[in-house]
N, C-alpha and C positions, 0 to 999 in steps of 0.2 A: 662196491667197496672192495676190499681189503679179500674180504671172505668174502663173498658175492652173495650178502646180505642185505638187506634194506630195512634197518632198524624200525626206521618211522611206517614203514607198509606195514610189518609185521603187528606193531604193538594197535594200528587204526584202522586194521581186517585188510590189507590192499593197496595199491597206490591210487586208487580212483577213488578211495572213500573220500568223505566231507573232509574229515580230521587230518588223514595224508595232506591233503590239498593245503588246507590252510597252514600246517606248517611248511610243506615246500614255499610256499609265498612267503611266511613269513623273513623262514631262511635266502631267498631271492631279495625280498627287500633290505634284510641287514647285508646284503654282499654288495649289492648296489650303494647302499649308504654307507661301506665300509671303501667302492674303491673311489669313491666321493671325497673321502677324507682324505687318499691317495694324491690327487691336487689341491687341496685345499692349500692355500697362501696363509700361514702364519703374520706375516706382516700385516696383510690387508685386517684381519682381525683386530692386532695389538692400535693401526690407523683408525679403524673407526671406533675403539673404543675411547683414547684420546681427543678425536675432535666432538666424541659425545661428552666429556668433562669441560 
């Protein structure tokens, strides 16, 4: 970081503890599911919600 700090090791004893680990993943999956949203088609949404009515 910024200050060559590693918040999440800090507060979960490490970067290899349990606690580290699973927020690194967690935060890897919401980056993934955020640049997922990055192509996401607006249209294709608003189409299939219409041909469901």
């Amino acid at each position: 970081g910024i200050f060559n700090f590693d918040f999440v090791a800090w507060m979960f004893g490490g970067p290899l503890a349990t606690g580290s680990r699973i927020v690194y993943v967690l935060v890897a999956v919401a980056a993934i599911w955020c640049v997922r949203l990055l192509f996401h088609d607006e249209d294709e949404e608003e189409t299939a919600v219409r041909h469901a009515e």
